[in-house]
PDB file of N, H, CA, C and O in Angstrom:
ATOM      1  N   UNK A   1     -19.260  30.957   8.049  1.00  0.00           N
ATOM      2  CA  UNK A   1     -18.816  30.114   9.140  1.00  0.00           C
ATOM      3  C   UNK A   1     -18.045  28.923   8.571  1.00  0.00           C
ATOM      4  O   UNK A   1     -18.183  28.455   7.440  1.00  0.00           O
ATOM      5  N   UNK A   2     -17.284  28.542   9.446  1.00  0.00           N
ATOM      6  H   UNK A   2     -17.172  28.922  10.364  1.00  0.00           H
ATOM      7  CA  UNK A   2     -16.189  27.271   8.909  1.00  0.00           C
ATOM      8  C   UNK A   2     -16.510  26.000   9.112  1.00  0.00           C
ATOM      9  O   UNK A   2     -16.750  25.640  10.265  1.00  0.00           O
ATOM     10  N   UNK A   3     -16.574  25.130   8.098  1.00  0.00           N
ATOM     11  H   UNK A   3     -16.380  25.423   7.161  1.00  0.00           H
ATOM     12  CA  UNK A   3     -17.393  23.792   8.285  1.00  0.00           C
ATOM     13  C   UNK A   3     -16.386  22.895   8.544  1.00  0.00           C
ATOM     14  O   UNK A   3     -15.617  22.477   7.679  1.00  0.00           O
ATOM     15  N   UNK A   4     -16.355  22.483  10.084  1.00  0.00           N
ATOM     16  H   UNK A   4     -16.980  22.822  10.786  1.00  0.00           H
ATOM     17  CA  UNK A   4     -15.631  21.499  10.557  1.00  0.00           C
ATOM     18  C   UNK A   4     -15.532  20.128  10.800  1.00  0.00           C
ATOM     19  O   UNK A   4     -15.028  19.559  11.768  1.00  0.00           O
ATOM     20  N   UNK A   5     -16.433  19.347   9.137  1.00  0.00           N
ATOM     21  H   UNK A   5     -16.842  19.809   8.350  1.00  0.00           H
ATOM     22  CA  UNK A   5     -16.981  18.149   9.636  1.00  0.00           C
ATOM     23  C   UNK A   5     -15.945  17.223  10.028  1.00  0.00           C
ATOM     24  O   UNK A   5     -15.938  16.311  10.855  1.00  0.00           O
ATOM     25  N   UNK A   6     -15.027  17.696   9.196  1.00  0.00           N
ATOM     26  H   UNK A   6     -15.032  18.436   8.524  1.00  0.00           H
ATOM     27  CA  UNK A   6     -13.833  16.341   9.492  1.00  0.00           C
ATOM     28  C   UNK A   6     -13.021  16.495  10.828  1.00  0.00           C
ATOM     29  O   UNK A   6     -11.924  15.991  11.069  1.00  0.00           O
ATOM     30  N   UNK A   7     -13.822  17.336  11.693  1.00  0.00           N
ATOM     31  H   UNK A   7     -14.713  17.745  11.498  1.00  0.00           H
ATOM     32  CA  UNK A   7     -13.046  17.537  12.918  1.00  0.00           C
ATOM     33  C   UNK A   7     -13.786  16.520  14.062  1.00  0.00           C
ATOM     34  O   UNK A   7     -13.622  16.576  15.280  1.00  0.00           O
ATOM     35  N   UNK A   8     -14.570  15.662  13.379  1.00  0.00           N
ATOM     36  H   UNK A   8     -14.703  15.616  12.389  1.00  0.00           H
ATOM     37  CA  UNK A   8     -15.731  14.990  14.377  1.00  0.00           C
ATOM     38  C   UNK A   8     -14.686  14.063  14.639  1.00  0.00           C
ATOM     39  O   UNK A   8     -13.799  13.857  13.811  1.00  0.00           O
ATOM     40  N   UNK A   9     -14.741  13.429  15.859  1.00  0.00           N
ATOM     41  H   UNK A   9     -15.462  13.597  16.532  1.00  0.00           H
ATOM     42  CA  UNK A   9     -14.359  12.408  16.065  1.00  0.00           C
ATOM     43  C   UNK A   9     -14.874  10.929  15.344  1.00  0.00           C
ATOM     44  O   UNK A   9     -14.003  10.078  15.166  1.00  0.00           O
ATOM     45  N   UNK A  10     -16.095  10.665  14.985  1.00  0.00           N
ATOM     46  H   UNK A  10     -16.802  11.356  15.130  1.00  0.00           H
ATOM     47  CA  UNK A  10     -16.596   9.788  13.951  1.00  0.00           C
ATOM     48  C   UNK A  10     -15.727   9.548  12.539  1.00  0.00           C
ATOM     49  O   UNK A  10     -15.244   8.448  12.272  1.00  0.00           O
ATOM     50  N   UNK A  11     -15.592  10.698  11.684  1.00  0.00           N
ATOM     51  H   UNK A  11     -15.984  11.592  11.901  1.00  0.00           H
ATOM     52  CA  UNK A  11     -14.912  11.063  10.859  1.00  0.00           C
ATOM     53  C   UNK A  11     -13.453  11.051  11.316  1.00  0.00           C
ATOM     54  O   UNK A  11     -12.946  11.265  10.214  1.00  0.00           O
ATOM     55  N   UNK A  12     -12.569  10.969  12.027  1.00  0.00           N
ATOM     56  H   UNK A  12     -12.981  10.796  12.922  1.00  0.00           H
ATOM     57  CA  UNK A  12     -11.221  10.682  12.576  1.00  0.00           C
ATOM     58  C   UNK A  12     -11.346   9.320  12.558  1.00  0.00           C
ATOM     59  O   UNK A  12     -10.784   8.925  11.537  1.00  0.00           O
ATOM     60  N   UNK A  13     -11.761   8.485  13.123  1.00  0.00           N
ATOM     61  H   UNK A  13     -12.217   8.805  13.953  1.00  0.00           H
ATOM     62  CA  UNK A  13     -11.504   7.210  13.346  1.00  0.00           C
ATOM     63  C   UNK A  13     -11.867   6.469  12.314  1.00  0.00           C
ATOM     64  O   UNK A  13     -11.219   5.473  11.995  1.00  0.00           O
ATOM     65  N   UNK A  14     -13.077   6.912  11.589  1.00  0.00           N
ATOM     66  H   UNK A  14     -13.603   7.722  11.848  1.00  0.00           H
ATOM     67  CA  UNK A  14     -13.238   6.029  10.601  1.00  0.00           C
ATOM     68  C   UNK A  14     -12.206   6.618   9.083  1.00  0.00           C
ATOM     69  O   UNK A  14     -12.375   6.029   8.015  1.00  0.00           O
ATOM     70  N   UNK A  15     -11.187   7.796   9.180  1.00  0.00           N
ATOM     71  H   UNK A  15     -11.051   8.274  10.047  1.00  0.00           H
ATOM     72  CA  UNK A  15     -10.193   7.847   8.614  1.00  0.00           C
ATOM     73  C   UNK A  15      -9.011   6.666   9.243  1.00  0.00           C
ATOM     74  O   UNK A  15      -8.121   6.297   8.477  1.00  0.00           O
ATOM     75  N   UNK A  16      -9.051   6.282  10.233  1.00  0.00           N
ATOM     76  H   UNK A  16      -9.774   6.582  10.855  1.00  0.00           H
ATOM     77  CA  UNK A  16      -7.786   6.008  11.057  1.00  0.00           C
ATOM     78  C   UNK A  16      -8.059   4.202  10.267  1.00  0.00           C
ATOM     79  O   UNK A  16      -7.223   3.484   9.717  1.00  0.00           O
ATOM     80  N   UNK A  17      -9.054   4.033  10.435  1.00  0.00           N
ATOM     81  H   UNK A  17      -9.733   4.615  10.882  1.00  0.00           H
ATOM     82  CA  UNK A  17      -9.796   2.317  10.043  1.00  0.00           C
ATOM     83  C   UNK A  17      -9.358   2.043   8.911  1.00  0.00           C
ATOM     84  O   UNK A  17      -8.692   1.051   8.617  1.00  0.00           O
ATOM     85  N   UNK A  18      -9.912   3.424   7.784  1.00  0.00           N
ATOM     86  H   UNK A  18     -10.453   4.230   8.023  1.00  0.00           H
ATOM     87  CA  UNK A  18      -9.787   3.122   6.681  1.00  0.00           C
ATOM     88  C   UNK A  18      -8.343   3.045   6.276  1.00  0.00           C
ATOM     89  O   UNK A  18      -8.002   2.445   5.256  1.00  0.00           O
ATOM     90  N   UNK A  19      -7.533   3.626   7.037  1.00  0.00           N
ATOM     91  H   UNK A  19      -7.810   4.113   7.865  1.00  0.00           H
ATOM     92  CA  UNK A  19      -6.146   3.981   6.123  1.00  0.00           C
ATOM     93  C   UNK A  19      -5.134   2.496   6.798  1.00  0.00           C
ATOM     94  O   UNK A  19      -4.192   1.884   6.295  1.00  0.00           O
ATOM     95  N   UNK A  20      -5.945   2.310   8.278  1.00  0.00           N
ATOM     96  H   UNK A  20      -6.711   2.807   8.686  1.00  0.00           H
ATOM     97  CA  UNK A  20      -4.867   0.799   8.336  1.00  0.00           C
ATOM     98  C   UNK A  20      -5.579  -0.797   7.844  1.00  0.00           C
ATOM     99  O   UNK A  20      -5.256  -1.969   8.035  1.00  0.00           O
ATOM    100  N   UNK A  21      -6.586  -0.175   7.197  1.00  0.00           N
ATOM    101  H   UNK A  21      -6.849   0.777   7.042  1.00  0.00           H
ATOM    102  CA  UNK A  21      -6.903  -1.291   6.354  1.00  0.00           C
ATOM    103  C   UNK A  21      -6.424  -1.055   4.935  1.00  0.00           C
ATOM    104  O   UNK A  21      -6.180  -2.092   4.319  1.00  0.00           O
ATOM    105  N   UNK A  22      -6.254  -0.020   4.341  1.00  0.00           N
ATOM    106  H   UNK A  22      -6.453   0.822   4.841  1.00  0.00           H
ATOM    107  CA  UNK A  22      -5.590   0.073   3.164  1.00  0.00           C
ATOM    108  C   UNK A  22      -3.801  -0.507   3.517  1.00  0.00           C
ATOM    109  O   UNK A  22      -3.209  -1.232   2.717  1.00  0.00           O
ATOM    110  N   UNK A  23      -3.352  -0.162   4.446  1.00  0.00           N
ATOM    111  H   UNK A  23      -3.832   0.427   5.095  1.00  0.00           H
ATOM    112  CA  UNK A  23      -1.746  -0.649   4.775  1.00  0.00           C
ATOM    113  C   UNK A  23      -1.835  -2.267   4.704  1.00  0.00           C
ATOM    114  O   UNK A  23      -0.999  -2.978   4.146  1.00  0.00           O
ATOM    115  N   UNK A  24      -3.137  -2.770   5.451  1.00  0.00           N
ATOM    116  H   UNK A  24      -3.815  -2.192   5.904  1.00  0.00           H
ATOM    117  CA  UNK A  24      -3.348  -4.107   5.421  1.00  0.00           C
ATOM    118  C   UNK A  24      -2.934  -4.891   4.346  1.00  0.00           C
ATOM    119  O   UNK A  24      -2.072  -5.745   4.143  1.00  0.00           O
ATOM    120  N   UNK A  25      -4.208  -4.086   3.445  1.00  0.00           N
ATOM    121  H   UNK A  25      -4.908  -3.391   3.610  1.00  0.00           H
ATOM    122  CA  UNK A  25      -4.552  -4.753   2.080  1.00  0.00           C
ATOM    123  C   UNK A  25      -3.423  -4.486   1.186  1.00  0.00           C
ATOM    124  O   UNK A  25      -3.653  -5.110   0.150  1.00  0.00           O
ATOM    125  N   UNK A  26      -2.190  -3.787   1.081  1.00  0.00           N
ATOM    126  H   UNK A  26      -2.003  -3.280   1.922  1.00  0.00           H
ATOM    127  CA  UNK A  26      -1.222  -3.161   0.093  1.00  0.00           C
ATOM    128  C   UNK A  26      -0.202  -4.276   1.205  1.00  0.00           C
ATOM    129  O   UNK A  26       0.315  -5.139   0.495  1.00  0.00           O
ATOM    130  N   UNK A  27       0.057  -4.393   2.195  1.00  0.00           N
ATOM    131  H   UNK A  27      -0.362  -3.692   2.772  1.00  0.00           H
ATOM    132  CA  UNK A  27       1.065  -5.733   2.861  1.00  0.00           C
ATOM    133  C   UNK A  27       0.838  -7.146   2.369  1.00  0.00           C
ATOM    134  O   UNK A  27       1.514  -7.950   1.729  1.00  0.00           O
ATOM    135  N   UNK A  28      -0.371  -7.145   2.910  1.00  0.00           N
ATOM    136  H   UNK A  28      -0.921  -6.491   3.431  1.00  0.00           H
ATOM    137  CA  UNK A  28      -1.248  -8.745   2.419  1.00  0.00           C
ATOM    138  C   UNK A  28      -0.120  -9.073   0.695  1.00  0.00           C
ATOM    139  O   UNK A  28       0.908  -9.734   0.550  1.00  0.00           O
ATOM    140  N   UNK A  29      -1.339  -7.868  -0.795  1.00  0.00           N
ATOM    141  H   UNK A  29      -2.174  -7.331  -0.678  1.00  0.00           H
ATOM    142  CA  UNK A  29      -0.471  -8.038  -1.639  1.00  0.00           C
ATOM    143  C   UNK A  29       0.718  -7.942  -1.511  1.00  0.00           C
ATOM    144  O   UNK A  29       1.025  -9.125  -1.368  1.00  0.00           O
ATOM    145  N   UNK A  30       1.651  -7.367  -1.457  1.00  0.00           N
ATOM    146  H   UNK A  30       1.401  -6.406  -1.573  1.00  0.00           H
ATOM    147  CA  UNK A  30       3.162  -7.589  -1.370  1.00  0.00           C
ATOM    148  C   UNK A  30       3.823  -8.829  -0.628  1.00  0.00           C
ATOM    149  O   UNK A  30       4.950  -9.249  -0.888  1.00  0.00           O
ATOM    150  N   UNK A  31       3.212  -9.208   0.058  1.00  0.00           N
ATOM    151  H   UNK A  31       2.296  -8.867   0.270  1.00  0.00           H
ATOM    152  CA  UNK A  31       3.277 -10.665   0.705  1.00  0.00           C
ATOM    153  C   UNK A  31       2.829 -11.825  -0.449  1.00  0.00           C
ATOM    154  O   UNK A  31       3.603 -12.747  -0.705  1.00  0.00           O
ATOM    155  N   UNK A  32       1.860 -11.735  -0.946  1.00  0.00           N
ATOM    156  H   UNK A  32       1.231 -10.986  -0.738  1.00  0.00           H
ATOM    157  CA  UNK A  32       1.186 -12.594  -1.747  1.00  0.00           C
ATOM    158  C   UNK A  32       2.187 -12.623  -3.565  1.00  0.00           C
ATOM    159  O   UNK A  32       2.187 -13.521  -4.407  1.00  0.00           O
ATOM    160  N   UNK A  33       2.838 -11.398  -3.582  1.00  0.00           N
ATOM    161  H   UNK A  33       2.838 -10.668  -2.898  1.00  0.00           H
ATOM    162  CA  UNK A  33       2.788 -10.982  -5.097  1.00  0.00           C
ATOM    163  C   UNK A  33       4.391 -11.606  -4.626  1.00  0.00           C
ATOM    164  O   UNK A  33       4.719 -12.663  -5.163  1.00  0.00           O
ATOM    165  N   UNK A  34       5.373 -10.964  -3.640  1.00  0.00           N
ATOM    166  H   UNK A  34       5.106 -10.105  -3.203  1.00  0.00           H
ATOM    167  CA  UNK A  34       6.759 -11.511  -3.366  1.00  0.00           C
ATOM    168  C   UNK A  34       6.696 -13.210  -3.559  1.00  0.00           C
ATOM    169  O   UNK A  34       7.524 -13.758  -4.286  1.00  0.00           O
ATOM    170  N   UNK A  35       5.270 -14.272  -2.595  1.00  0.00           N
ATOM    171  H   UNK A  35       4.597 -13.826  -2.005  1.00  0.00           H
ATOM    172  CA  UNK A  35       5.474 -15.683  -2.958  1.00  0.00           C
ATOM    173  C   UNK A  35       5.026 -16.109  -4.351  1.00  0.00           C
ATOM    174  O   UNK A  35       5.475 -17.216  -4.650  1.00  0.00           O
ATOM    175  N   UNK A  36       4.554 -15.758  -4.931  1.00  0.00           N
ATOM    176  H   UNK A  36       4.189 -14.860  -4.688  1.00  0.00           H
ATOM    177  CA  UNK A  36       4.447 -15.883  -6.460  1.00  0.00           C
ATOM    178  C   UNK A  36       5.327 -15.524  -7.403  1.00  0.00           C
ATOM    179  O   UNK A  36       5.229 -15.753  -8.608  1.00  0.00           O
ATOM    180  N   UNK A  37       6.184 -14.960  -6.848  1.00  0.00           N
ATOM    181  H   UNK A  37       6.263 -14.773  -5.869  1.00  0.00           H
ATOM    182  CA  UNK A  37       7.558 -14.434  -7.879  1.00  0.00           C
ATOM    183  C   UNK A  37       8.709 -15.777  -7.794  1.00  0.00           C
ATOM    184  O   UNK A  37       8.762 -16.054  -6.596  1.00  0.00           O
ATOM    185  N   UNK A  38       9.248 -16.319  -8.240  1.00  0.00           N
ATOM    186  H   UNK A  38       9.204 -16.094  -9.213  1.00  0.00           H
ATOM    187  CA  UNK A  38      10.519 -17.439  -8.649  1.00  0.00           C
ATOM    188  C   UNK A  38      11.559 -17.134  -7.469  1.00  0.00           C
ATOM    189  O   UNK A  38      12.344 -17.963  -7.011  1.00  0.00           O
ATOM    190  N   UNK A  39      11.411 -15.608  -6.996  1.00  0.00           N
ATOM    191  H   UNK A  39      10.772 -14.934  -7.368  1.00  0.00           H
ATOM    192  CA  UNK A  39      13.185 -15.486  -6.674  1.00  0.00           C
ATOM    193  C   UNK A  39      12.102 -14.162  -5.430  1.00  0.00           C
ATOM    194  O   UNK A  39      11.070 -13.495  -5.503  1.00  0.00           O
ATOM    195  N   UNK A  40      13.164 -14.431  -4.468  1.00  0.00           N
ATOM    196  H   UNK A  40      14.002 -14.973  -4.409  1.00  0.00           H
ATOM    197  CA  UNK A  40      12.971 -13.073  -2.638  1.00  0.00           C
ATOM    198  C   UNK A  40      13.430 -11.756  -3.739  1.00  0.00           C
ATOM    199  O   UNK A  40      14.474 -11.522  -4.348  1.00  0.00           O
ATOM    200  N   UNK A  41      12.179 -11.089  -3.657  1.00  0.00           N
ATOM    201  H   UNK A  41      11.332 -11.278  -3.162  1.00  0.00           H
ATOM    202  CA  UNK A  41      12.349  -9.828  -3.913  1.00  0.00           C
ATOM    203  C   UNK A  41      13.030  -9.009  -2.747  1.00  0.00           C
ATOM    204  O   UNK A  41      13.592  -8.011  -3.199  1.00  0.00           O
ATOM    205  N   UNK A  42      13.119  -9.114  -1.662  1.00  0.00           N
ATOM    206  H   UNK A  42      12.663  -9.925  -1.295  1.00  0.00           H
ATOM    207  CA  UNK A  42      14.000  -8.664  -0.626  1.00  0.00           C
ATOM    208  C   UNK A  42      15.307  -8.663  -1.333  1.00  0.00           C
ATOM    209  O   UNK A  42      15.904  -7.871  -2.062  1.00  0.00           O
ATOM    210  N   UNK A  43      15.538  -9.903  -0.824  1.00  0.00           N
ATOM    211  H   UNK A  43      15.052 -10.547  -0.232  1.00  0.00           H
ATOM    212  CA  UNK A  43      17.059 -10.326  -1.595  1.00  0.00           C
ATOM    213  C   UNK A  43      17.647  -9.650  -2.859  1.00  0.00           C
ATOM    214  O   UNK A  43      18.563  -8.829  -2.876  1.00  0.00           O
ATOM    215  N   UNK A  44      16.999 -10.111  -3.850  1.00  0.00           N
ATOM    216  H   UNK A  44      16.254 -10.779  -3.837  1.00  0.00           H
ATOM    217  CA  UNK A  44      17.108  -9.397  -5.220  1.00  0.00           C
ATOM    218  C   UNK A  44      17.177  -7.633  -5.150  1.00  0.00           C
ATOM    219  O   UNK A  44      18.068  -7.098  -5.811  1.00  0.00           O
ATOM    220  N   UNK A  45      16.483  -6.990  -4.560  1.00  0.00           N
ATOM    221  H   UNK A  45      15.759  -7.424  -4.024  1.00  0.00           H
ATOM    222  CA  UNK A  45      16.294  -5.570  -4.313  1.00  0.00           C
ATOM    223  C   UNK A  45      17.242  -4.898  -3.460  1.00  0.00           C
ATOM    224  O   UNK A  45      17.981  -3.941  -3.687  1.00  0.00           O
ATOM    225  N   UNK A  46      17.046  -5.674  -2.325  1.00  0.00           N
ATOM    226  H   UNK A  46      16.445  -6.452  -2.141  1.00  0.00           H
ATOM    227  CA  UNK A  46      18.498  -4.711  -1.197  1.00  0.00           C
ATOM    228  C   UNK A  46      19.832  -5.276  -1.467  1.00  0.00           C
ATOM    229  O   UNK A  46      20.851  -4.663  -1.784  1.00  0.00           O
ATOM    230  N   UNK A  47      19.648  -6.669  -1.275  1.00  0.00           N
ATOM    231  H   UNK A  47      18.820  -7.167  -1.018  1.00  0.00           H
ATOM    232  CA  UNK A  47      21.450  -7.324  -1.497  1.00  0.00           C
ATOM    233  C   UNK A  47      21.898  -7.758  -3.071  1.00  0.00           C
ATOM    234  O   UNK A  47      23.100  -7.973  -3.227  1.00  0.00           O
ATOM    235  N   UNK A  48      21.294  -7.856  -3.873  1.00  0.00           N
ATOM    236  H   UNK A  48      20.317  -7.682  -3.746  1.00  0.00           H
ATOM    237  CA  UNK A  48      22.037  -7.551  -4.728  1.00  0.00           C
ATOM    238  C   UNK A  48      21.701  -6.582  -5.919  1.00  0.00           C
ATOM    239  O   UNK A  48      21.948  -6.836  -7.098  1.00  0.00           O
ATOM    240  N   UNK A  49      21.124  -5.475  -5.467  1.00  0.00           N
ATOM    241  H   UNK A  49      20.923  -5.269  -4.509  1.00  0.00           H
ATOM    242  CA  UNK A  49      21.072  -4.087  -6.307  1.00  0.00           C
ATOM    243  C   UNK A  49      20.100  -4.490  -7.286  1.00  0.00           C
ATOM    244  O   UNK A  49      20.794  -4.494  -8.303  1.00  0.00           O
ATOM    245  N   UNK A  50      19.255  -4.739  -7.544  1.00  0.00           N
ATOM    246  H   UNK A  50      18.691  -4.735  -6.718  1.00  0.00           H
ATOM    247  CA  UNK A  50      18.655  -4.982  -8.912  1.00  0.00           C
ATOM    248  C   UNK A  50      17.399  -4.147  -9.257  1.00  0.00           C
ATOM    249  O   UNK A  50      16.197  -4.396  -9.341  1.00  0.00           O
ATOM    250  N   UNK A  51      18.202  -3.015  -9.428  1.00  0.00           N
ATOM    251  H   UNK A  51      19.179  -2.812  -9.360  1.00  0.00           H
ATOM    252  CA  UNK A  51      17.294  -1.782 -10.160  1.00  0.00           C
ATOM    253  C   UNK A  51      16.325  -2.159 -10.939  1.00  0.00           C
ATOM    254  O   UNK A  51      15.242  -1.704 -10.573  1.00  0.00           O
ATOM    255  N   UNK A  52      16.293  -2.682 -11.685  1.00  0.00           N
ATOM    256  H   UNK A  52      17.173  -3.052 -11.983  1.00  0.00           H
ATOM    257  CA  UNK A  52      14.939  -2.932 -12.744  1.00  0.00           C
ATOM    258  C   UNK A  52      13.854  -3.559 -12.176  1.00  0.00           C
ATOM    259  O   UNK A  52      12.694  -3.303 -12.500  1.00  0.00           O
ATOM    260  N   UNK A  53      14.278  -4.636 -11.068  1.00  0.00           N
ATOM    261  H   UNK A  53      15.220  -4.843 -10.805  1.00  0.00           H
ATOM    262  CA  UNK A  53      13.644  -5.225 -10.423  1.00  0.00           C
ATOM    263  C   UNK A  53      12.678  -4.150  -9.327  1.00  0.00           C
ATOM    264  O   UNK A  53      11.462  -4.202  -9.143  1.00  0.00           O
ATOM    265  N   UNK A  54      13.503  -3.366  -8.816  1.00  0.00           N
ATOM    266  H   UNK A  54      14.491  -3.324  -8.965  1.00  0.00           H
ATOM    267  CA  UNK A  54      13.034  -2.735  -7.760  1.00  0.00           C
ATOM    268  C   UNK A  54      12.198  -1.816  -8.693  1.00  0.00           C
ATOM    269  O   UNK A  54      11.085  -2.314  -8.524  1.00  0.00           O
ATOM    270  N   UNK A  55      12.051  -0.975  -9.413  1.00  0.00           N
ATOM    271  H   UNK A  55      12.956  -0.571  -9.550  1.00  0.00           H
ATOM    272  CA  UNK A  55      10.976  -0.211 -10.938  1.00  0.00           C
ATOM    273  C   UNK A  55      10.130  -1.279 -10.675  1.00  0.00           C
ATOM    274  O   UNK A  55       9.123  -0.813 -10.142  1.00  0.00           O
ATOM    275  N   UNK A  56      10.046  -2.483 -10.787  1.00  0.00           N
ATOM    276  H   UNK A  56      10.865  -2.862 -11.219  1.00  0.00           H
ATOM    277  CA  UNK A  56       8.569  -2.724 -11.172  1.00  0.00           C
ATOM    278  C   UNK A  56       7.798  -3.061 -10.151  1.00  0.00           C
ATOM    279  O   UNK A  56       6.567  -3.027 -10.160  1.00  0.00           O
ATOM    280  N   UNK A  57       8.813  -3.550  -8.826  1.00  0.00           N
ATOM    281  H   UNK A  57       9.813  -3.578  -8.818  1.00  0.00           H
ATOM    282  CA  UNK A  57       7.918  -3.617  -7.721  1.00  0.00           C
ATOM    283  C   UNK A  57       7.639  -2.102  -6.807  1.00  0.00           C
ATOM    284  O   UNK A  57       6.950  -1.966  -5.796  1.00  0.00           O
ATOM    285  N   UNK A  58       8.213  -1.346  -7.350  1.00  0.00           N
ATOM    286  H   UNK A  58       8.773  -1.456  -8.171  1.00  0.00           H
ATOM    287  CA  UNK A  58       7.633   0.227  -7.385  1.00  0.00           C
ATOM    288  C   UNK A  58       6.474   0.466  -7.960  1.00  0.00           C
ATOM    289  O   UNK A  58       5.543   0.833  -7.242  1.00  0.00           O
ATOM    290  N   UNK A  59       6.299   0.324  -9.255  1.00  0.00           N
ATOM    291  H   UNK A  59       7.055   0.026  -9.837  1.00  0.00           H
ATOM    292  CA  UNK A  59       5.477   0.470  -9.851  1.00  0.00           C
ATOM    293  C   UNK A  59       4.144  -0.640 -10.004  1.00  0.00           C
ATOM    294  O   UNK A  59       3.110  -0.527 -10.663  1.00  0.00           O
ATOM    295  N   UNK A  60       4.656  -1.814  -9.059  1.00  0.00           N
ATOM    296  H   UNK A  60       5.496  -1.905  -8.524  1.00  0.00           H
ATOM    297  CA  UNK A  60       3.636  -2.770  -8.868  1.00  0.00           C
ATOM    298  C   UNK A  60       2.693  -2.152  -6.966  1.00  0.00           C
ATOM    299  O   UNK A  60       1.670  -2.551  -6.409  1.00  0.00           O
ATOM    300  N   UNK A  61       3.582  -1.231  -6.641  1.00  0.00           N
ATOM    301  H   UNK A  61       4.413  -0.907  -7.093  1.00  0.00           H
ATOM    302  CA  UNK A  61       3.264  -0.427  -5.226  1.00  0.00           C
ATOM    303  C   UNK A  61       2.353   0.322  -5.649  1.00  0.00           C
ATOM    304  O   UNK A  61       1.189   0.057  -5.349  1.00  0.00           O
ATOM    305  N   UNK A  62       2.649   1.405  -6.424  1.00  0.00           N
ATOM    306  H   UNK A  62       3.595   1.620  -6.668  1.00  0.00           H
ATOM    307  CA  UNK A  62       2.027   2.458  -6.706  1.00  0.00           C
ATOM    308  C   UNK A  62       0.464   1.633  -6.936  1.00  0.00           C
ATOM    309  O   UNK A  62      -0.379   1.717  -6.043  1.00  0.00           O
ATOM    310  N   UNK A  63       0.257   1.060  -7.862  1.00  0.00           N
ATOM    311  H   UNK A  63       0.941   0.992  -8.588  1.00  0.00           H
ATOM    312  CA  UNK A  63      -0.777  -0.148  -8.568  1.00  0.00           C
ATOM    313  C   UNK A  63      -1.724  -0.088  -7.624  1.00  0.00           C
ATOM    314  O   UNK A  63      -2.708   0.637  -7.772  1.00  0.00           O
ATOM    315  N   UNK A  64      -1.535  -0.855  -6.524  1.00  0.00           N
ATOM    316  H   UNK A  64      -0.735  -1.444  -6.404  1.00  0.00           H
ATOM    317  CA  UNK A  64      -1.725  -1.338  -5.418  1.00  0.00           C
ATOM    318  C   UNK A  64      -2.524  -0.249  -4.665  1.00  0.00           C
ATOM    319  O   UNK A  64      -3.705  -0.036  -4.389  1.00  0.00           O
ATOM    320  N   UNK A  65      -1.507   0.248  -4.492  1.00  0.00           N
ATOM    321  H   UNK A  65      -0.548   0.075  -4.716  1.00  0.00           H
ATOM    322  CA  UNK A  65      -1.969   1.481  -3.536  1.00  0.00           C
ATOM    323  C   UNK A  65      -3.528   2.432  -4.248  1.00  0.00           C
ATOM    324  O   UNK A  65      -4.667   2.671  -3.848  1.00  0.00           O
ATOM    325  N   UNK A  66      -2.736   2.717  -5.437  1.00  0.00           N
ATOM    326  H   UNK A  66      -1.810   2.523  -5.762  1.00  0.00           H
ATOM    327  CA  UNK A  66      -4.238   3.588  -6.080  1.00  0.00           C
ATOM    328  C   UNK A  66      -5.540   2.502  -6.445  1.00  0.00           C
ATOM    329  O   UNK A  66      -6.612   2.979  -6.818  1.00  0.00           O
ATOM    330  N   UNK A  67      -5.380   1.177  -6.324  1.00  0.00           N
ATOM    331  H   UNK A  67      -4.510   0.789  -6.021  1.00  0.00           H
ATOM    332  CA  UNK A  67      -6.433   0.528  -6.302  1.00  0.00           C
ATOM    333  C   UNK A  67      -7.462   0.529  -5.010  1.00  0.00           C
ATOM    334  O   UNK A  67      -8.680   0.704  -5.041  1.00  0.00           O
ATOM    335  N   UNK A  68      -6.496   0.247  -3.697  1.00  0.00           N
ATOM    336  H   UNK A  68      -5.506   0.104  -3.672  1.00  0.00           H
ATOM    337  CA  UNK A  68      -6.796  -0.011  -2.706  1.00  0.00           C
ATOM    338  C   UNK A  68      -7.622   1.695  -1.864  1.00  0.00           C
ATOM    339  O   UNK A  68      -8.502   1.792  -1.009  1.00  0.00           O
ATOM    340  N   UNK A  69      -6.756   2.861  -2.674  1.00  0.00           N
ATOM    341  H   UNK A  69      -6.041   2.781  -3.369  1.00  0.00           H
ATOM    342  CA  UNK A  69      -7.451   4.273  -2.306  1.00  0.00           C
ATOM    343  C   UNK A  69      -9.044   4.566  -3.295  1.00  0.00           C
ATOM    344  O   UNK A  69     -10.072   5.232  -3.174  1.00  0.00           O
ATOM    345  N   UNK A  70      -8.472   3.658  -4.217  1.00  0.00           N
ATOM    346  H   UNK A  70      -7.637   3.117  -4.315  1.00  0.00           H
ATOM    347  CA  UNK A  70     -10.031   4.004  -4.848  1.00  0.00           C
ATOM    348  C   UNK A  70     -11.605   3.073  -4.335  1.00  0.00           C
ATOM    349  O   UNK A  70     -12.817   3.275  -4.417  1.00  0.00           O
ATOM    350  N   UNK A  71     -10.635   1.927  -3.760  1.00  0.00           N
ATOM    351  H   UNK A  71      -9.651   1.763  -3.693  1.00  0.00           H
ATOM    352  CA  UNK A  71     -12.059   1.182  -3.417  1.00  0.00           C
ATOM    353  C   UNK A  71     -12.280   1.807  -1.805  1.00  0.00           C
ATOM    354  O   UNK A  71     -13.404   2.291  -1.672  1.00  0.00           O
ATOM    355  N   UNK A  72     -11.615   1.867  -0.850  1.00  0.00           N
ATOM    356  H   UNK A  72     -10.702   1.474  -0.958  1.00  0.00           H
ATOM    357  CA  UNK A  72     -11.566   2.633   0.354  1.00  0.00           C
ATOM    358  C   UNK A  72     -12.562   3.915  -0.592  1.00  0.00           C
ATOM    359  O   UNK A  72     -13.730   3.529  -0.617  1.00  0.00           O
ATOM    360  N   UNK A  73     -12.389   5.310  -1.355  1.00  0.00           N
ATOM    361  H   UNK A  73     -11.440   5.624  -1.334  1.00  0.00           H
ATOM    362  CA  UNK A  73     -13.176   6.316  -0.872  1.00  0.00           C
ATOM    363  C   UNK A  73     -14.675   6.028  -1.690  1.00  0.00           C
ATOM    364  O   UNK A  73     -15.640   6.766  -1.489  1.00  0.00           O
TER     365      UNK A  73
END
């Protein structure tokens, strides 16, 4: 027989909680990590191209994110 726990509605919502509190917590930082930087990572990233720049706040995402999935499961 097929075990359908994650079809509970309990288990849906408390996926739905967890994942817009992880969006929370990965905005919050990027909010927090952009005013601690010298210079608008906006700026720097879309208007004037700055590839290297945009790598590390990629790779400062990724960071983020697998921190925020590991304390969530």
């Amino acid at each position: 027989m097929f075990d359908i726990e994650w079809l509970r509605p309990g288990a849906i919502v408390g996926s739905l909680v967890y994942a817009l509190i992880g969006v929370l917590v990965f905005w919050v930082s990027f909010v927090v990590i952009d005013k601690i930087t010298p210079y608008n990572l906006w700026l720097e990233i879309v208007e004037k191209r700055n590839v290297a720049l945009g790598l590390v706040v990629a790779a400062m995402a990724l960071g983020v994110s697998i921190i925020v999935a590991a304390a969530i499961h």
